[in-house]
C-alpha positions in Angstrom: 113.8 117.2 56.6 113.9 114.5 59.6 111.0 115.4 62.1 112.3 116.9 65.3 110.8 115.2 68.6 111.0 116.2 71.9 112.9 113.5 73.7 111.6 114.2 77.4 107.9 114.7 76.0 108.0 111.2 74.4 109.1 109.4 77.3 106.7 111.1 79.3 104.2 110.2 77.0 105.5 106.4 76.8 105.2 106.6 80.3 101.8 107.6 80.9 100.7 105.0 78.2 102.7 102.2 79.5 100.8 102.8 82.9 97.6 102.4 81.9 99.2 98.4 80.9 100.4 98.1 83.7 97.9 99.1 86.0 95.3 96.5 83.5 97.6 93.5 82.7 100.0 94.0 86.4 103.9 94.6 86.4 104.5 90.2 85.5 101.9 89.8 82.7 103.3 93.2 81.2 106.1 93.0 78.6 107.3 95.4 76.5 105.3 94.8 73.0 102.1 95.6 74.9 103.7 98.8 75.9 105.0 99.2 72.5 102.0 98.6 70.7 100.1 101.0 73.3 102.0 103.8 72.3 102.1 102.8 68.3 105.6 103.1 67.8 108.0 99.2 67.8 110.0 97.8 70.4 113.5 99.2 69.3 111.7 102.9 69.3 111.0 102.3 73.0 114.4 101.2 73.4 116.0 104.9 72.3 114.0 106.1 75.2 114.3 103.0 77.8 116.8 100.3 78.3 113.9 97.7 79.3 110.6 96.8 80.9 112.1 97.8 84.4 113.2 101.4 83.8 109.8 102.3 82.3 108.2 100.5 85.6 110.0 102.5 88.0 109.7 106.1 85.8 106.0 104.9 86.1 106.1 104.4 89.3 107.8 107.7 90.4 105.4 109.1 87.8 102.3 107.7 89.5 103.7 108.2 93.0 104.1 111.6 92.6 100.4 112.3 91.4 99.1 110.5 94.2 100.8 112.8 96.2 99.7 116.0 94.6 96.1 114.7 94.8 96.4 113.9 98.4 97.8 117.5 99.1 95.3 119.0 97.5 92.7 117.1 99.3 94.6 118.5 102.5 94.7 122.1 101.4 91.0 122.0 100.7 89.7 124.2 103.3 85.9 123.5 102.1 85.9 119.8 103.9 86.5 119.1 107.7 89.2 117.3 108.7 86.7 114.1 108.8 85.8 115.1 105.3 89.3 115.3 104.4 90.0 111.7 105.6 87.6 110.2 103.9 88.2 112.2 100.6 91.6 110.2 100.9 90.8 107.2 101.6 88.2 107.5 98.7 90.9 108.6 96.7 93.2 105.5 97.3 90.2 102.7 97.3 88.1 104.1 94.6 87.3 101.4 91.5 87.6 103.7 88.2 87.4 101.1 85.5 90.6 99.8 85.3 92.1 102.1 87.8 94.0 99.4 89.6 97.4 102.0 90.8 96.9 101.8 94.3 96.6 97.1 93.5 99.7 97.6 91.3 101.4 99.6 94.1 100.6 96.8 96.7 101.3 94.0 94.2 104.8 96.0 94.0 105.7 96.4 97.2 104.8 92.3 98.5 107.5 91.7 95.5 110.0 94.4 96.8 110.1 93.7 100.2 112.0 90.7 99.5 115.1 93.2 98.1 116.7 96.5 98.7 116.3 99.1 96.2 115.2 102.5 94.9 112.0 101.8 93.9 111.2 99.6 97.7 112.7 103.2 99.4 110.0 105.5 97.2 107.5 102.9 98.1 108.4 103.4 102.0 108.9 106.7 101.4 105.2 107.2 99.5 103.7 105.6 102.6 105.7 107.4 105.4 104.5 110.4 103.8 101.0 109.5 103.5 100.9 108.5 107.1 102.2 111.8 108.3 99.6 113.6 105.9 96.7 111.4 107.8 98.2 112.0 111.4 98.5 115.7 111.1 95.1 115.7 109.3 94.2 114.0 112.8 96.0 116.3 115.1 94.3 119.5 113.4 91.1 118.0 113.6 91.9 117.2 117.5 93.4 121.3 117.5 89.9 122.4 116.5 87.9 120.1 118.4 86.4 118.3 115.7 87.8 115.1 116.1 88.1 113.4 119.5 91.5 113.0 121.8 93.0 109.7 120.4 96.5 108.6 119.8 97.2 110.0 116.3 100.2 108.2 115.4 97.8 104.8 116.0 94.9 106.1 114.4 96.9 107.1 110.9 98.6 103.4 110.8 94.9 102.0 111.1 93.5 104.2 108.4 96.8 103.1 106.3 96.2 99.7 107.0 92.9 100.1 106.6 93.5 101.6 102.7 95.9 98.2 101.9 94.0 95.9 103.2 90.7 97.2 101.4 92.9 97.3 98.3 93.5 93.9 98.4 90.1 92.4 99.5 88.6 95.1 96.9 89.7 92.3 94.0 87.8 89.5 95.5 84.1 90.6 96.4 83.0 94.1 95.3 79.6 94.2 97.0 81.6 93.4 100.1 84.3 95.9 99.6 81.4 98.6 100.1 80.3 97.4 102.6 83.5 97.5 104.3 83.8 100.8 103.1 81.3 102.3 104.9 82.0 100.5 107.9 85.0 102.7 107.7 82.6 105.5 107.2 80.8 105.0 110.2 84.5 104.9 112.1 85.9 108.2 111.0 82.0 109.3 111.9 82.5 108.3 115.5 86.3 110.3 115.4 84.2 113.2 115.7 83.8 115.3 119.0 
């Protein structure tokens, strides 16, 4: 009797593999045999699930998107850290090196690529980091509500930390030690937010 699989469980399950290659080899240096062979089944299996190397990108990408999100709204919900504590639990979250955690490097790769065309995945890419700079601001307005952080522009201040989280992403690959230091730099910045 022919085994019975679960067609949405499998691609979710080709997805989650396929974005730990991705987030290692990069969206370019990724094809679909290393995908294949990460998820031990051939090429024309991943095509009954897939048309190509693009489609499983962008289900990734929505897929990786969307966790980000849930982390960063449960950071926000956590009533156990200040509104400082909160911000920097964030930008931890984004700028943190696990291993070969590179999401938040394949994101940025991503999005330099994208900019240059209009499409779905360049719109849940703006979208991802509209949202995350409204999470920040009203993180920022709360904290000025309960006089814990100081009166400052909060629009201004959650584009800083944003560009702040990019640009430390991207220096991150070059010099490690550095990247520390710059993150607590940063530190020492949200420190003097408070009142």
């Amino acid at each position: 009797m022919p085994k019975i699989v679960d067609y949405e469980e499998k691609k979710k399950e080709i997805i989650k593999k396929a974005k730990l290659v991705f987030e290692k080899k990069g969206y370019y240096n990724t094809n679909l045999s290393h995908i294949s062979n990460k998820c031990g089944m051939g090429r024309t299996t991943i095509y009954q699930y897939f048309k190509n190397k693009d489609e499983i990108f962008y289900h990734t990408l929505g897929s990786t998107l969307e966790e980000i999100k849930a982390e960063v709204e449960g950071i926000k919900a956590n009533n156990d850290l200040t509104f400082i504590e909160k911000l920097q639990e964030i930008v931890h979250l984004l700028t943190k090196e696990n291993g070969n955690n590179n999401t938040f490097i394949l994101l940025v790769e991503i999005w330099l690529v994208l900019k240059r065309e209009e499409n779905e995945t360049l719109e849940k890419l703006r979208s991802y980091s509209k949202d995350l700079k409204v999470v920040i601001n009203d993180l920022i307005i709360e904290g000025i509500n309960e006089k814990e952080i100081k009166q400052i522009d909060s629009e201004s201040m959650a584009e800083t930390i944003y560009n702040f989280i990019e640009t430390f992403t991207l220096q991150r690959t070059s010099n490690l030690q550095e990247a520390r230091r710059r993150l607590d730099s940063f530190n020492v910045l949200l420190d003097g937010l408070r009142v």
